[in-house]
C-alpha positions in Angstrom: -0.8 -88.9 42.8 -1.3 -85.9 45.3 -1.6 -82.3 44.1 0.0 -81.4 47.3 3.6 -82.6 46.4 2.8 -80.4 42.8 1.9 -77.4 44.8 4.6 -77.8 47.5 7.1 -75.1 47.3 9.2 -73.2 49.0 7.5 -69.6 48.4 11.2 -67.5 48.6 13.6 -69.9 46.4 14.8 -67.2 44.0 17.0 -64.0 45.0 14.2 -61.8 42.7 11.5 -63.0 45.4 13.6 -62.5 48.6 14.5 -58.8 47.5 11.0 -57.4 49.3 10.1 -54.2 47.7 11.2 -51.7 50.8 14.8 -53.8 50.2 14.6 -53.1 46.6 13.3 -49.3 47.2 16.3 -48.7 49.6 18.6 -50.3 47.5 17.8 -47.5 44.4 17.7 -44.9 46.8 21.0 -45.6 47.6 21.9 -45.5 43.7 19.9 -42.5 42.8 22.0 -40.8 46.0 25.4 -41.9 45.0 24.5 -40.3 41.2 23.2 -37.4 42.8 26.4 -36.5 44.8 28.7 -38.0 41.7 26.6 -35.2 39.7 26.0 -37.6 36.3 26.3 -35.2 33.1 23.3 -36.2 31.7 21.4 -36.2 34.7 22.9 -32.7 35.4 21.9 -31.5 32.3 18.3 -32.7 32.9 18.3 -30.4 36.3 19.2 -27.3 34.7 16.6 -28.0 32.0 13.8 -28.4 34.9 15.2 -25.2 36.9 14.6 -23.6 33.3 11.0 -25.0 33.3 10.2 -23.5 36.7 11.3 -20.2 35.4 9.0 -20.3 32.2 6.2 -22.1 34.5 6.5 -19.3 37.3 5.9 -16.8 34.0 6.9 -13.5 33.5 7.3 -11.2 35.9 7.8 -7.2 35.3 11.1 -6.3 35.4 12.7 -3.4 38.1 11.1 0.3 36.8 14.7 1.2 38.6 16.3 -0.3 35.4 16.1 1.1 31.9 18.6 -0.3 29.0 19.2 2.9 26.1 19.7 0.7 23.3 21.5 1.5 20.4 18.6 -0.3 18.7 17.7 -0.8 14.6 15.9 2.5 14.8 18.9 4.4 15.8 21.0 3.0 13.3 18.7 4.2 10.7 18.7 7.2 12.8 22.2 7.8 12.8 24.2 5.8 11.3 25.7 2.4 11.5 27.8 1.6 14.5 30.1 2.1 16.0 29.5 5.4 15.9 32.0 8.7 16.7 32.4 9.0 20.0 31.1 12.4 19.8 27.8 11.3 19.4 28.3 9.2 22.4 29.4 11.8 24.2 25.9 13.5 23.4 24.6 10.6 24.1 26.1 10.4 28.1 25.4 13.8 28.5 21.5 13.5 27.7 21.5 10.6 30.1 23.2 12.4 33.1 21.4 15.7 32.5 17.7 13.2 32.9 19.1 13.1 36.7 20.2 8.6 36.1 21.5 7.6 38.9 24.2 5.5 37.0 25.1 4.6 33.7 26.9 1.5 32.5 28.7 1.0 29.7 27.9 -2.3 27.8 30.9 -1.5 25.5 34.1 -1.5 25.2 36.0 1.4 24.0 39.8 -0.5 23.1 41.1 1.5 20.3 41.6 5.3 19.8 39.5 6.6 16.7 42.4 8.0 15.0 44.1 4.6 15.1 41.0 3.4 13.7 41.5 5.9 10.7 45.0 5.3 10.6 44.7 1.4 10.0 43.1 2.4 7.4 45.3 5.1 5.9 48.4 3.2 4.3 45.5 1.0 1.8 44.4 4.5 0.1 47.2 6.9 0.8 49.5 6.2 -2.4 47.9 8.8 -5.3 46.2 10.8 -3.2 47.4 14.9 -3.7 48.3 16.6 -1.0 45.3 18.2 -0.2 43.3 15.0 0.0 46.3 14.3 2.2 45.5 17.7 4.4 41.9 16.8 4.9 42.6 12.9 6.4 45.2 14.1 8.6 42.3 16.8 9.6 39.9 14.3 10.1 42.5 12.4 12.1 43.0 15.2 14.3 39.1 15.3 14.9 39.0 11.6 15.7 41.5 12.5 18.8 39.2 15.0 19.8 36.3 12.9 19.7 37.9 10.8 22.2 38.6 13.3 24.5 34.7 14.4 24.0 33.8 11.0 25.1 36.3 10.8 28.3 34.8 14.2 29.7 31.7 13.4 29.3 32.1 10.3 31.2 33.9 11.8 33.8 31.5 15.2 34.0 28.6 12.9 34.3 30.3 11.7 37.9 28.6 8.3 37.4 29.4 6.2 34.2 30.7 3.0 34.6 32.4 1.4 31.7 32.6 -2.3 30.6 35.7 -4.4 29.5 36.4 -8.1 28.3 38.2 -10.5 29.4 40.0 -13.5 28.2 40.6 -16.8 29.4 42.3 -18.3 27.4 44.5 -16.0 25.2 48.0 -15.1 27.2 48.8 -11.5 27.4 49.7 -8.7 29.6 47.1 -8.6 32.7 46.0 -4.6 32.2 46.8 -5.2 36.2 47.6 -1.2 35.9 44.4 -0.1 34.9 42.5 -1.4 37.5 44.8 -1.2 40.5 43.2 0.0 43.3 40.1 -2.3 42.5 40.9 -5.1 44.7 37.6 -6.1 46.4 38.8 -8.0 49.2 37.8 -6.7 52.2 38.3 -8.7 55.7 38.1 -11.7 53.9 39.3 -15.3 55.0 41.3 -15.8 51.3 43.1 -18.8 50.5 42.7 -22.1 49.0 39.2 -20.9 48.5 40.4 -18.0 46.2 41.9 -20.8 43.7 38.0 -21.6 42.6 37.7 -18.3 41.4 38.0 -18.4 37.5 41.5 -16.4 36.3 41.9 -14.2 33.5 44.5 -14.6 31.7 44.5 -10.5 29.6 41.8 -8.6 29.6 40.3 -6.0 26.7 40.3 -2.2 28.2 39.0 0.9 27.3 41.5 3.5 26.2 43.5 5.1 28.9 41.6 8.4 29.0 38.1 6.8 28.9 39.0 4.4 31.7 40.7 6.5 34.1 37.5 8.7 33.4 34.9 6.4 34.2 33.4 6.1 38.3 34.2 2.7 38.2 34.8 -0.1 35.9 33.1 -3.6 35.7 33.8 -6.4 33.1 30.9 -7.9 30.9 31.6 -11.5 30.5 29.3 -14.3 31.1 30.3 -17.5 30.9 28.0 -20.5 29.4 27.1 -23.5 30.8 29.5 -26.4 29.3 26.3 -28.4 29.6 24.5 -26.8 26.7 26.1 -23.7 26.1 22.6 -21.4 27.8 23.6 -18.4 29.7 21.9 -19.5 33.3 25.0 -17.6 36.0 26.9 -14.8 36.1 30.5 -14.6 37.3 30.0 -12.0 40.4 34.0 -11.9 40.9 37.0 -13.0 38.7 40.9 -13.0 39.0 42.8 -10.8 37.0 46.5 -10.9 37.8 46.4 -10.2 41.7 43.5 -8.3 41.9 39.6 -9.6 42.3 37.1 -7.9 40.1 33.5 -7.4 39.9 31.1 -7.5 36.8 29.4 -4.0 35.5 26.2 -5.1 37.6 28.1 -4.6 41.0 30.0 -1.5 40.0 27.3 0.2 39.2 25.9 -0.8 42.4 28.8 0.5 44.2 28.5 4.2 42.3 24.6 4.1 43.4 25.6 2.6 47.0 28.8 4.4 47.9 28.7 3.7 51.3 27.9 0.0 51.2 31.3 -1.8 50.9 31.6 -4.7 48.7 33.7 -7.9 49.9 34.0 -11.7 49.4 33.5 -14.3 51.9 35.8 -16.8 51.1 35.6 -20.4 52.4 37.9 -23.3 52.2 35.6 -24.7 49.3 35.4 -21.7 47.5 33.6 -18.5 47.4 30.7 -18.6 50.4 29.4 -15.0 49.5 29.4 -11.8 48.5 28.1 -8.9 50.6 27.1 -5.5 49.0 26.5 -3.6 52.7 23.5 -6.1 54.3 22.9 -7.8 51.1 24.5 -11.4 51.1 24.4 -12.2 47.1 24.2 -16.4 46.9 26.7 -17.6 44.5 28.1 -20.9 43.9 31.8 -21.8 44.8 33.1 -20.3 41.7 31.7 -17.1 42.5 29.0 -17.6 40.0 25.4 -16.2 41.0 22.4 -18.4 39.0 20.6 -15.6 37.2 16.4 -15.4 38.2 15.5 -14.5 34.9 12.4 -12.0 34.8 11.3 -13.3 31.4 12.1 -12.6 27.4 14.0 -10.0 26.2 12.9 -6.9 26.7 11.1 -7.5 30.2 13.0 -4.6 31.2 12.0 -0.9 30.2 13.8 -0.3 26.4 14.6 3.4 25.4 16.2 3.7 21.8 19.5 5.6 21.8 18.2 8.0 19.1 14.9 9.5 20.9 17.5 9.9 23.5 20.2 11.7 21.6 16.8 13.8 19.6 15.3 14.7 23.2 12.4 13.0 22.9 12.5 10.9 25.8 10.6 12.5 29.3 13.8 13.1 31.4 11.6 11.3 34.7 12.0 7.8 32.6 15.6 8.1 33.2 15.1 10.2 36.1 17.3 8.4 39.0 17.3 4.8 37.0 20.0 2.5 37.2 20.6 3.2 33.0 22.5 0.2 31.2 23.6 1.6 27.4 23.8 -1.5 25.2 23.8 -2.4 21.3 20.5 -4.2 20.4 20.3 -3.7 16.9 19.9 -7.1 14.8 23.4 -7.0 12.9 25.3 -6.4 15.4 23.9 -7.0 18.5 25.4 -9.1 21.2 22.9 -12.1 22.0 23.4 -15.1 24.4 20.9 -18.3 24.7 19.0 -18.1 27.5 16.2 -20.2 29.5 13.9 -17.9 28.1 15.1 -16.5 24.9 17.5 -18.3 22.4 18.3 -14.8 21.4 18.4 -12.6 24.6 20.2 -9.3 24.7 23.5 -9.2 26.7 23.0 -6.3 28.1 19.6 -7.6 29.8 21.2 -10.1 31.2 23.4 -7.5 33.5 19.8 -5.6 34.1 18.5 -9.0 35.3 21.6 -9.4 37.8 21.0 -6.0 38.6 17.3 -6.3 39.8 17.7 -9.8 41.4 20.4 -7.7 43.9 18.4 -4.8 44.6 15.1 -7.4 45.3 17.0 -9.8 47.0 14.9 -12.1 45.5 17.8 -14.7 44.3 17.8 -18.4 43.2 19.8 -19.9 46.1 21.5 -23.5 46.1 23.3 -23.4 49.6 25.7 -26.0 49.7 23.4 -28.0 52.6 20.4 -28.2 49.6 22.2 -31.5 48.2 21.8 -33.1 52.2 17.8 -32.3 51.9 17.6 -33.7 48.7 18.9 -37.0 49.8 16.5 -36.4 52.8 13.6 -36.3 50.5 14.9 -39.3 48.3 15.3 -41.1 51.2 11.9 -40.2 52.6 10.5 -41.0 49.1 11.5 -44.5 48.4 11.3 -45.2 52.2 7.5 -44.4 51.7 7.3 -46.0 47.9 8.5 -49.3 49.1 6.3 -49.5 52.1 3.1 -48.9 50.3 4.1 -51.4 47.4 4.9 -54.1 49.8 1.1 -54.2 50.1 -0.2 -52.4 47.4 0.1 -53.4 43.9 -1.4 -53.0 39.8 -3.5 -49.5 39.8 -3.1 -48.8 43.8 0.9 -49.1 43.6 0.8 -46.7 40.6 -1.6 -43.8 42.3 1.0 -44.1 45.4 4.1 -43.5 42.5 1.6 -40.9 40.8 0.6 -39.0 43.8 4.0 -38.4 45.2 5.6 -37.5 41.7 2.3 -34.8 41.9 3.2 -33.8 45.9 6.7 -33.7 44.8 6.2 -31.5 41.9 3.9 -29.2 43.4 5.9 -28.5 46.6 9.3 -28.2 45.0 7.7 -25.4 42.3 5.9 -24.0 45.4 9.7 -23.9 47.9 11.1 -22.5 44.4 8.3 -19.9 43.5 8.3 -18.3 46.9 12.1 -19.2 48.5 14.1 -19.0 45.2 15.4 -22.7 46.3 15.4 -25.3 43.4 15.1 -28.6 44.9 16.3 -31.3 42.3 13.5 -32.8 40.0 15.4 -35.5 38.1 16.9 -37.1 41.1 13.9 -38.0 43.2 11.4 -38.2 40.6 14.1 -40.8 39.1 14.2 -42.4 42.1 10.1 -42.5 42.7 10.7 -44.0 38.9 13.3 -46.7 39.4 11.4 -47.5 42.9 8.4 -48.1 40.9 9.1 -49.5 38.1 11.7 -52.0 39.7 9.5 -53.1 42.2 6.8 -53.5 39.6 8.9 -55.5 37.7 9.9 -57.7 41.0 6.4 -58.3 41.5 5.9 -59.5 38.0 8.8 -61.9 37.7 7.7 -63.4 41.2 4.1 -63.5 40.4 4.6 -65.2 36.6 7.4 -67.5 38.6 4.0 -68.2 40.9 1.5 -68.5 38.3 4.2 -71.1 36.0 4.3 -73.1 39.4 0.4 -73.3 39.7 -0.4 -73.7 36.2 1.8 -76.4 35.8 0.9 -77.9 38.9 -2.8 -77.2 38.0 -3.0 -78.2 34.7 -2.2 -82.2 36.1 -5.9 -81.4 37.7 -7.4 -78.9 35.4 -7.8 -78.3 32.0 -5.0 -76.1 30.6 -7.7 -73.4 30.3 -8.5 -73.1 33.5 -5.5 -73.7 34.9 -4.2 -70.4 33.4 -7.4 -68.5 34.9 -6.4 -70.2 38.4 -2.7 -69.0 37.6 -4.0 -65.6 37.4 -5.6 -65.7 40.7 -2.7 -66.9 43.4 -4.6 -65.9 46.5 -6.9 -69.3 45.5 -3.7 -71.0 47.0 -4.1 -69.5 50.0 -3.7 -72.0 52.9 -7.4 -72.5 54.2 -10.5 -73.1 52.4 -14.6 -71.5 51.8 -17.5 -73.5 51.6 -19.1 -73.8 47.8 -21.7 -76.1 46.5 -20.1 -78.2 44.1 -20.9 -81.6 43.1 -18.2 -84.6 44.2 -17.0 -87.9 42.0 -15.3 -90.9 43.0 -14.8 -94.1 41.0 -13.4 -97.4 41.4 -12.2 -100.5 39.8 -14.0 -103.6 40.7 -12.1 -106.3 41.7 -8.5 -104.7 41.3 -7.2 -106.5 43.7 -7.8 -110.1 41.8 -6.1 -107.9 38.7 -3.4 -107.3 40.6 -2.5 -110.5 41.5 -2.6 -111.6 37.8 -0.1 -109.4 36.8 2.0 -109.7 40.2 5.0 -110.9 38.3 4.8 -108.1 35.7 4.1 -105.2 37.7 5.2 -102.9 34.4 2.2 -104.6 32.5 0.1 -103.9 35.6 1.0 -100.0 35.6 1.0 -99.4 31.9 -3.0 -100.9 32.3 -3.7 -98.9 35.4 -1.7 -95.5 34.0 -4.0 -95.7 30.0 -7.4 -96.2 32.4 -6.5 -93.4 34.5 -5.5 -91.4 31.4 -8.6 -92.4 30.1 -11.0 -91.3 32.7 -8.8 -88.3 33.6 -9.1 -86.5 30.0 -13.0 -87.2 30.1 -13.0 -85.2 33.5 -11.4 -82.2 31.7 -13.0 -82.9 28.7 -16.3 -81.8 30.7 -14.1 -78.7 32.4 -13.7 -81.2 36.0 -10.8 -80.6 38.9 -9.2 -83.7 39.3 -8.8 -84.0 43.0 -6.3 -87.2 43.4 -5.7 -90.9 42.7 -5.7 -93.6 45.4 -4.5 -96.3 44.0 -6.9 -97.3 41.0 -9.7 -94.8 43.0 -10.7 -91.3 41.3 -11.6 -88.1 42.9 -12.2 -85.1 41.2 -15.4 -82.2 41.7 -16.9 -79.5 39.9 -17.5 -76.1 41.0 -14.4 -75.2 41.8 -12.1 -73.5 41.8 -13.8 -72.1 39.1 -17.5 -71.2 39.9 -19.2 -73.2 37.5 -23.5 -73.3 38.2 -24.2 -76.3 36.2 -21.6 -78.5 38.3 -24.1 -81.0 38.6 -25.0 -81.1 35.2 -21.0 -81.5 34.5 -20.6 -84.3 37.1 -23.2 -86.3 35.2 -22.1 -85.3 31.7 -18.4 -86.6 32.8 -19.7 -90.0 34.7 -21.4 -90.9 31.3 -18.4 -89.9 29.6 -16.4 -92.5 31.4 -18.5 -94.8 31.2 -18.3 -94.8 27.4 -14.4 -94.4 27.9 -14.1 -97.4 29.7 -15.9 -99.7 27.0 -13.5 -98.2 24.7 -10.5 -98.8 26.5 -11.6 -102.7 27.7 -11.3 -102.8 23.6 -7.9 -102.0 23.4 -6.5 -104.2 26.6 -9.0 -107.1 25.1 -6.6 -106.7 22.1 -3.6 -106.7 24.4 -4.7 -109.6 25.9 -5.3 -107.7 29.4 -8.5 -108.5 31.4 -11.4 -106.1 31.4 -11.9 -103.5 33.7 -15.6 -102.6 35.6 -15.8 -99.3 38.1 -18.2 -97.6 40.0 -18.9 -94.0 40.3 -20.6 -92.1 42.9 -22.3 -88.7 42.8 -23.3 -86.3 45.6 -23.8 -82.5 45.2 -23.9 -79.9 48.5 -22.2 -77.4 50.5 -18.2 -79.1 50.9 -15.2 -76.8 51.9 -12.6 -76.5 49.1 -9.4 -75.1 49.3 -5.8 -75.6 49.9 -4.8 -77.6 52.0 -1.7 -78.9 54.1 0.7 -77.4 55.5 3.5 -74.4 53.5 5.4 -77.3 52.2 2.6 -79.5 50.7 -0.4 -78.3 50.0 -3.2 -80.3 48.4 -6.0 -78.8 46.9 -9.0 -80.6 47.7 -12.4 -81.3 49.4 -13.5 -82.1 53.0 -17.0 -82.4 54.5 -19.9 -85.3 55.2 -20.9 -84.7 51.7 -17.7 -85.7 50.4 -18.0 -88.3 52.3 -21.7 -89.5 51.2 -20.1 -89.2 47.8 -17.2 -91.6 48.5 -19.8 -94.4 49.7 -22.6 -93.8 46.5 -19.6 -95.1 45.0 -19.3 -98.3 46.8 -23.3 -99.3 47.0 -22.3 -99.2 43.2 -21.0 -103.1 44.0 -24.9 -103.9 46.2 -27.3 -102.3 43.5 -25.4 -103.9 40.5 -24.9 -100.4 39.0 -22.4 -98.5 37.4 -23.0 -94.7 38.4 -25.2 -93.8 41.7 -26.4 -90.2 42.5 -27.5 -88.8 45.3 -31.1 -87.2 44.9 -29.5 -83.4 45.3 -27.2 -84.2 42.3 -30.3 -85.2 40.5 -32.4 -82.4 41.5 -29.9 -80.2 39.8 -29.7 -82.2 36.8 -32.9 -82.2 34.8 -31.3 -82.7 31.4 -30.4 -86.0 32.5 -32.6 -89.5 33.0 -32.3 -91.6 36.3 -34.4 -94.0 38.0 -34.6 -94.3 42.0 -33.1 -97.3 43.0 -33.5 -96.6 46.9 -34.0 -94.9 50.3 -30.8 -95.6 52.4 -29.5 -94.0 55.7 -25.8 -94.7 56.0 -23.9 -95.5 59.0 -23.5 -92.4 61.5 -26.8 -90.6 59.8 -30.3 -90.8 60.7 -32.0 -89.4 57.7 -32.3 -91.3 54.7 -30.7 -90.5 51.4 -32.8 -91.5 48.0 -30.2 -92.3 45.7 -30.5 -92.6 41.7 -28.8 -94.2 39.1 -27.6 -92.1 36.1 -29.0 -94.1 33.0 -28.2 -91.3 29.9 -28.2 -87.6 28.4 -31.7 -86.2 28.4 -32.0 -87.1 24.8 -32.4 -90.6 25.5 -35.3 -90.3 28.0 -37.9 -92.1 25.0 -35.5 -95.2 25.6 -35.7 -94.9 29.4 -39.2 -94.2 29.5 -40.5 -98.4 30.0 -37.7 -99.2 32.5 -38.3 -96.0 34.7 -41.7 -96.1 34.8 -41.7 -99.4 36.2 -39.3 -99.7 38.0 -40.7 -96.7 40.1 -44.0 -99.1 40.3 -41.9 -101.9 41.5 -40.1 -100.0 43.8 -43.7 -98.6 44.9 -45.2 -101.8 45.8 -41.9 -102.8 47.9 -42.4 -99.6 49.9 -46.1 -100.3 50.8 -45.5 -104.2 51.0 -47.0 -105.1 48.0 -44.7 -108.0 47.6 -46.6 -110.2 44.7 -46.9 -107.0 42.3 -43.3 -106.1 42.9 -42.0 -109.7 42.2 -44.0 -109.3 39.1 -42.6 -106.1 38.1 -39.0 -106.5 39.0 -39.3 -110.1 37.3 -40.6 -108.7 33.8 -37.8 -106.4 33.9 -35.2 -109.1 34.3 -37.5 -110.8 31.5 -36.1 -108.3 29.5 -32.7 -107.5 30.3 -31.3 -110.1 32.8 -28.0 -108.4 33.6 -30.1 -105.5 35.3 -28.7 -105.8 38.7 -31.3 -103.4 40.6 -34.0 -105.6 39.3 -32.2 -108.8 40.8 -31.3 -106.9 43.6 -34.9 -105.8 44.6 -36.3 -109.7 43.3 -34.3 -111.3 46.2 -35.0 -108.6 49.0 -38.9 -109.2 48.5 -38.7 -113.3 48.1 -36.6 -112.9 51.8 -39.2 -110.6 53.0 -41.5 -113.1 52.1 -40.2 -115.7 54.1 -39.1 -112.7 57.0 -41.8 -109.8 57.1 -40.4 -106.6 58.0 -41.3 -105.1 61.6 -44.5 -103.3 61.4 -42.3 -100.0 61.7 -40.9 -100.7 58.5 -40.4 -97.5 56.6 -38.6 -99.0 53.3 -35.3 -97.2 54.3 -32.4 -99.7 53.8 -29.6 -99.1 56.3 -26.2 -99.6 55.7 -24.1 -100.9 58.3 -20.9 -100.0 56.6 -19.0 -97.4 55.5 
């Protein structure tokens, strides 16, 4: 049986081992793109997360000393009172601001409902009872409510630069307010059309009172709208619809009170909003009209002034001095808080200061519409890269290459969004360095365990199951070609198989049943003593040690398995004496040297095997097996490197094509049997001596006492009749007691 039609295999059978990793790579770069441009919700989500990350890794920068927020804060309730409070104190309030010199001051309130209406909801619950006095002194109070208003509007309005807030609604129906802020359309020059229709509508919106709106410089609304991804508070609408008209948050008409002659217009594209220009400034915002917010840090990052040092004079009028001043309510009941990358409890009217300072530093987050064709760029480039490396590079290497570029990646997006405001996607090409990775990584496993399956099972017909699985985990042994190792060679053979053949020529069943338990036989002593099996011929044996497993007692091995089969074979004559099948006799041979091992053949059968002129010597040891009248011969190299073993010389031959002589032994037993071996050594090396230096009567003696003793001792006979012919025929005088063989 050959190993060669084992290991023959077509090395591509299975689709898993024709997709090559760059194949594979491209193929997931095409997936992660398609997700990328389908914009997966979860994967989305994932994004905005990592764009939060960059903020909190970039850190906290100072926020704008242009911007200060007077905060109706916990101390100014104590202070004064719990909100809302009468809009004469408010009134106070503006006017402290805009005698400081502010430059502008917005309104993070809402002023919907007159104070006496206020009062008067209340009225009708308490009025039934009450004398008319009591009645005198509500009506009174009523009265003062109305002037409170007024208070309120003419401050606004002396003050020349207040700008008050409003709400709107999306979803509850109502009139639009259109009236009250006509003459606020924002369009300017710009391209409108089906463009506009991405613009989110309003459906009402929330006003000040009349008198307090028509007062105000200009008027912005205060609504943010939250991601529907997880509800944080990440853009800001920079324009919505309300009935005809297109409006602007309290950020940019404040702007537009501090910038007067800077107009303020849309650019509108066919996809949507393309920008907004305050004078030279193009403000980036998404098709919607929604600017992504570069969040300075936490709450309070921007200057805070409390309402009450305000109102009690105790603020410096140079902190408010020409500051864009935002008024807002920060005081823990009743404050109005969003969730924010930074903060889960971030002051609304920060986030308008943080809008506000990412305009006047021009320092926005921008996602032009071109950044999704770079990031599939840079995927591209990515697995391109991945699956070329990992065509050749596998285990620790291929994972550095997957590391490294996850690092590059990393560092040079946070480095592009640190100092350009551009966040390039992290989840989609660092998924796709993933799914590169890992799937080729898996590839290579399935193909390489499909590879080491085929070996092992191939191998273990010729190895030992143990190291079988060691050669499984090393493929590149396969490799077509060989390396020279010294290793020791074996070859047996059954004398006189022919003759047994022909006995059991009309049962050829009976004849392979005997042949398959010898070969069984002999083959498990081999591994038993950790051998390659190499082939059968026939009823011939090959097999070696040394290979492909190193193994520096080969010899040693070789010796220990001959002896093994040896006692095999008496075992199994037993059993086919009891089946009433003839006995079987072999021969082994043994020679140890430099041989080239390896696979060999061609990509569709392979054998793995030995070649050389020591393989060779080894083949015919075997058959001078059949001249000597021995069972196992051994050239003197494997003997050399066998000392734990006891052999006797039986002879100096040169074989046909060589010119130097080979001593060969015969293996007689373990090492523990030398006391046993001792007599028949001894002289036999004194018989062989005297037929060496033509001492022909002393080595009839000595070979004839061995017989004596053990007549079936075919060296003795052997070396009886060569010196009775000499006798008769003398060697030439150049005798040098080398026996040459003239066959192979």
């Amino acid at each position: 049986m050959d190993a060669g039609g084992a290991l023959g295999y077509d090395p591509l059978p299975m689709n898993w081992e024709r997709l090559t990793p760059l194949r594979i790579a491209l193929l997931l770069g095409v997936l992660v793109t398609a997700l990328r441009i389908s914009s997966c919700r979860y994967l989305e989500l994932v994004d905005v997360r990592a764009v939060d990350y960059r903020l909190i890794q970039r850190g906290i920068q100072p926020g704008s000393p242009d911007i200060v927020i007077v905060a109706v804060d916990d101390a100014s309730l104590e202070a004064i009172g719990r909100w809302p409070w009468p809009r004469s104190i408010q009134a106070q309030l503006v006017e402290r601001i805009a005698d400081t010199g502010a430059a502008v001051i917005g309104f993070d309130i809402v002023q919907s409902e007159r104070t006496a209406n206020v009062a008067s909801a209340q009225l009708p619950a308490h009025v039934d009872g009450v004398d008319a006095k009591a009645l005198d002194a509500i009506r009174a109070v009523l009265r003062k409510g109305s002037s409170d208003d007024a208070a309120f509007a003419e401050a606004i309005a002396k003050s020349a630069r207040s700008v008050v807030g409003y709400f709107l609604d999306f979803n509850r129906p109502g009139a639009a307010a259109g009236d009250q802020v006509s003459g606020y359309n924002l369009v300017h020059g710009s391209k409108q059309g089906r463009g506009e229709a991405r613009v989110h509508q309003a459906k009402t919106a929330t006003m000040n009172i009349p008198e307090i709106q028509s007062a105000a410089r200009e008027r912005g609304y205060f609504n943010f709208i939250p991601d529907d991804l997880d509800g944080y508070y990440r853009r800001v609408p920079l324009v919505l619809r309300l009935g005809d008209d297109m409006v602007v948050p309290l950020s940019l008409a404040m702007l537009r009170v501090v910038r007067p002659q800077e107009s303020l217009s849309i650019r509108f594209a066919d996809f949507g909003v393309e920008a907004i220009d305050l004078g030279a400034v193009s403000i980036p915002v998404a098709e919607d009209g929604q600017l992504l917010i570069n969040y300075r840090g936490p709450g309070k990052t921007f200057r805070h002034v409390s309402a009450a040092d305000v109102l009690a004079g105790r603020v410096p009028p140079d902190v408010l001095k020409d500051k864009l001043v935002l008024v807002g309510v920060t005081a823990t009941a009743v404050a109005d808080v969003r969730a924010t990358p930074f903060d889960g409890v971030f002051p609304g009217v920060e986030i308008h200061a943080n809008v506000l300072d990412n305009i006047l530093r021009q320092d926005f987050i921008q996602q032009p519409k071109w950044i999704v064709l770079v990031e599939i760029a840079v995927i591209a480039l990515l697995v391109l890269i991945l699956g070329l490396v990992l065509q050749h590079a596998r285990g620790v290497l291929g994972a550095a290459t997957a590391a490294t570029l996850i690092v590059a990646y990393l560092a040079g997006s946070q480095w592009l969004f640190v100092h350009y405001g551009m966040p390039l996607s992290l989840v989609y090409p660092l998924l796709a360095i993933g799914l590169c990775h890992g799937s080729i990584s898996l590839q290579h496993y399935i193909v390489e365990e499909r590879n080491k399956r085929k070996i092992r099972n191939a191998f273990e017909l010729y190895l030992t199951p143990a190291v079988a699985r060691v050669v499984s985990e090393r493929p590149e042994m396969l490799a077509l070609g060989g390396d020279t190792r010294e290793l020791t060679v074996l070859f047996s053979d059954i004398r006189g198989f022919t003759t047994i053949s022909e006995k059991f020529q009309g049962d050829p069943h009976t004849l392979v049943a005997l042949l398959n338990d010898f070969l069984g036989g002999m083959t498990d002593v081999i591994f038993a003593c950790d051998g390659t099996l190499d082939k059968y011929v026939g009823d011939e044996i090959m097999a070696f040690w040394g290979a492909p497993l190193p193994q520096a007692d080969h010899a040693a091995r070789a010796c220990r398995g001959a002896l093994g089969m040896m006692a095999r074979l008496a075992q199994l004559n037993e059993e086919f004496h009891q089946r009433g099948w003839p006995s079987l006799d072999i021969g082994i041979g043994l020679n140890s040297g430099p041989m080239v091992v390896g696979n060999m053949g061609s990509a569709r059968r392979l054998s793995y095997t030995l070649v050389g002129d020591n393989v060779n010597l080894g083949a015919r040891l075997e058959g001078l097996n059949k001249l000597y009248g021995s069972h196992i011969i051994a050239s003197e190299s494997t003997v050399t490197e066998s000392p734990d073993f006891v052999f006797r010389e039986l002879d100096l031959v040169r074989v046909k094509g060589k010119y130097q002589g080979v001593r060969i032994f015969e293996v007689l037993g373990p090492g523990d049997e030398r006391p046993r071996w001792a007599s028949l050594v001894t002289r036999f090396e004194s018989g062989l001596q005297a037929y060496r230096t033509r001492q022909w009567d002393e080595a009839i003696t000595t070979f004839g006492a061995i017989l004596e003793e053990n007549p079936n001792d075919g060296p003795a006979r052997l070396y009886l009749g060569r010196v009775r012919g000499m006798l008769d025929a003398p060697p030439p005088l150049d005798w040098d007691g080398v026996t040459v063989m003239e066959t192979k």
